[in-house]
C-alpha positions as CSV (number, residue, x, y, z in Angstrom):
1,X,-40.6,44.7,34.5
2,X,-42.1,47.0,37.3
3,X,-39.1,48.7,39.3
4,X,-40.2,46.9,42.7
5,X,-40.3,43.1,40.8
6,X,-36.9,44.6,39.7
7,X,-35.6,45.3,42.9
8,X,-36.6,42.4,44.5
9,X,-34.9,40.0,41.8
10,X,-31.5,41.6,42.0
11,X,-31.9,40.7,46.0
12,X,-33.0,37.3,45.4
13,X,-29.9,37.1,42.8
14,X,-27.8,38.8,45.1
15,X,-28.7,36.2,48.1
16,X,-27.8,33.2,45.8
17,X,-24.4,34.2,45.0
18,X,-23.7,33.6,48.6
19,X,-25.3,29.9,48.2
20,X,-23.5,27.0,47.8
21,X,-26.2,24.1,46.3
22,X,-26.0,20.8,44.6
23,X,-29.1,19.5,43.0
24,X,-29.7,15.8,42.8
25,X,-32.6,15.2,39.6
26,X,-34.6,12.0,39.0
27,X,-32.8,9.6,41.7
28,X,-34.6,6.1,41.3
29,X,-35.7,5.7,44.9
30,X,-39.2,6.9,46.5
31,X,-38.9,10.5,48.1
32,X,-40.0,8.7,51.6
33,X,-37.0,6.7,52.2
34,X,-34.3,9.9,50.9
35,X,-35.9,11.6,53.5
36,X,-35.1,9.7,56.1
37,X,-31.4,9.6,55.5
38,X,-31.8,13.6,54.8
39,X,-33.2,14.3,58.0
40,X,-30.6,13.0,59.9
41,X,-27.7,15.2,58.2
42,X,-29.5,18.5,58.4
43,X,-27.8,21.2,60.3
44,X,-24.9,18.9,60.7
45,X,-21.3,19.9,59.8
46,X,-20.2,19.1,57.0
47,X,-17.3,16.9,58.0
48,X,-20.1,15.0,60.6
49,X,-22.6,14.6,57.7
50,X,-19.7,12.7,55.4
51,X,-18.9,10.6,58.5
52,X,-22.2,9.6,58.6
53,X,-23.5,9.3,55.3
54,X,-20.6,7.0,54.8
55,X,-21.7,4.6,57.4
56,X,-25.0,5.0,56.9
57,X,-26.3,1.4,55.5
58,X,-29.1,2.6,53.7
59,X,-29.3,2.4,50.3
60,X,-29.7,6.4,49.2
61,X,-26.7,7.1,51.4
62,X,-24.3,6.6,48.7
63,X,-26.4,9.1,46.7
64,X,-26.2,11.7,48.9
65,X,-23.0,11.5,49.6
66,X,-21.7,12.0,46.7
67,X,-24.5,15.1,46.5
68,X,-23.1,16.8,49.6
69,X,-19.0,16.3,48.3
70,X,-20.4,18.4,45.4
71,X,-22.2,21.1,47.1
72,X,-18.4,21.3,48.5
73,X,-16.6,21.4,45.3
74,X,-19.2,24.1,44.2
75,X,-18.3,26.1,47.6
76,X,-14.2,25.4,47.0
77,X,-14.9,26.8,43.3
78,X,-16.8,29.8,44.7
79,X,-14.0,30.5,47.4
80,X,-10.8,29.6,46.2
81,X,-8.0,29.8,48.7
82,X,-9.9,29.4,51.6
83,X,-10.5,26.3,53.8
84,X,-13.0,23.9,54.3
85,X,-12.3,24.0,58.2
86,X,-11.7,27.6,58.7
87,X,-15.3,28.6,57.5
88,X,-17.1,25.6,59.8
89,X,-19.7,24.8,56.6
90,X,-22.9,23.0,57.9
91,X,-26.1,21.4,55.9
92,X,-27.9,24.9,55.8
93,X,-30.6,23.3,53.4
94,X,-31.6,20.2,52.4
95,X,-35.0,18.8,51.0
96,X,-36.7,16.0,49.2
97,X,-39.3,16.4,46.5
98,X,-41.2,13.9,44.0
99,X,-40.1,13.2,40.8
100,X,-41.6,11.6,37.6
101,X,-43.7,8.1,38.6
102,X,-43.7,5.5,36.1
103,X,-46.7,3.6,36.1
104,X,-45.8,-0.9,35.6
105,X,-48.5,-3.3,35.9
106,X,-48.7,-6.6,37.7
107,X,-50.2,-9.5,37.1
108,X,-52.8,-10.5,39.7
109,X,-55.2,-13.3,40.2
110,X,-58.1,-13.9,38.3
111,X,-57.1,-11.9,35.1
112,X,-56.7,-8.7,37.2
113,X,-53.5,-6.4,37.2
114,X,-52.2,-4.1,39.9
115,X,-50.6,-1.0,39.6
116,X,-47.3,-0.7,40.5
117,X,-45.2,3.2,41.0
118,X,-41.8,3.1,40.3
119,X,-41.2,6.5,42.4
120,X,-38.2,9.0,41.8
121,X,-37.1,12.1,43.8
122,X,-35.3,15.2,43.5
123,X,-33.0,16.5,46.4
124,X,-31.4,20.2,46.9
125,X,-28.8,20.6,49.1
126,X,-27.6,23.8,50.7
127,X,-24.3,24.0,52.6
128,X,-23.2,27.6,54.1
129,X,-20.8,28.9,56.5
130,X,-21.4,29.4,60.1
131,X,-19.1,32.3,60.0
132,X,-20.7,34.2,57.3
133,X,-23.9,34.0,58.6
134,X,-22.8,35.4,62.3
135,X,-20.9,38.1,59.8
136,X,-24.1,38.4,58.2
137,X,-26.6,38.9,61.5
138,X,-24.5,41.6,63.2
139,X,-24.5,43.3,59.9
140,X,-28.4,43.4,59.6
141,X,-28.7,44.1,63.7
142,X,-26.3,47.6,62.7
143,X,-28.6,48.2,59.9
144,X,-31.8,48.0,61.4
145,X,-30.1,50.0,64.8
146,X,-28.5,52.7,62.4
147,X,-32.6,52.9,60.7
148,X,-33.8,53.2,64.2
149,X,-31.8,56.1,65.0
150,X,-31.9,58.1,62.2
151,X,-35.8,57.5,62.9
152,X,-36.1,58.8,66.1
153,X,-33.6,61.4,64.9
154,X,-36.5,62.7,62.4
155,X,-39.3,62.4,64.7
């Protein structure tokens, strides 16, 4: 491995150990209607998410919710004695992609058959801490000043 692919993995390894993700594989439900309930809870608390996810009457809410109380545990195992409402965790992340279709056939009129796709979905959820990443942003602003002035320093 070239030293710059090398470099650039230990960052994006570096930048996942401060992720806190649950993965949802194969759900039977078509990626179009988990969207829908995902769109409402991104960026949302997490404690506003749960409230809603739990009233929400649509039939993937269950699924989710259940996804987003283990992105939790995963961030409780990561950061053991601290709190949930200390660190002000939000829905940093979440997306829908398309899983495996099966293929059925109908029976139609006339000696015909219709196809029928049973779709499925796969859903990656992202939860973070509001905290860290204000933490984080006045880190990077001192870095790129201190790069600034040791800049003009050399010119």
């Amino acid at each position: 491995m070239g030293t710059r692919k090398h470099i650039s993995s230990i960052d994006r390894q570096e930048k996942r150990e401060n992720l806190y993700m649950a993965k949802l594989m194969n759900c039977p439900s078509s990626p179009r209607k988990m969207r829908l309930v995902a769109d409402i809870i991104r960026g949302k608390n997490v404690e506003q998410a749960l409230h809603i996810l739990k009233n929400c009457n649509k039939e993937v809410a269950p699924k989710l919710y259940k996804l987003l109380l283990s992105a939790i545990s995963n961030w409780q195992n990561k950061n053991e004695g601290e709190k949930m409402e200390d660190n002000n965790l939000y829905v940093k992340e979440i997306f829908v992609d398309e899983g495996k279709t099966l293929k059925r056939i109908q029976p139609a009129p006339k000696g015909m058959a219709h196809k029928i796709r049973k779709r499925s979905n796969h859903v990656t959820l992202i939860i973070n801490s509001r905290n860290n990443e204000i933490n984080n942003y006045d880190n990077d602003v001192k870095e790129n000043t201190k790069e600034k002035i040791e800049e003009n320093i050399n010119n």
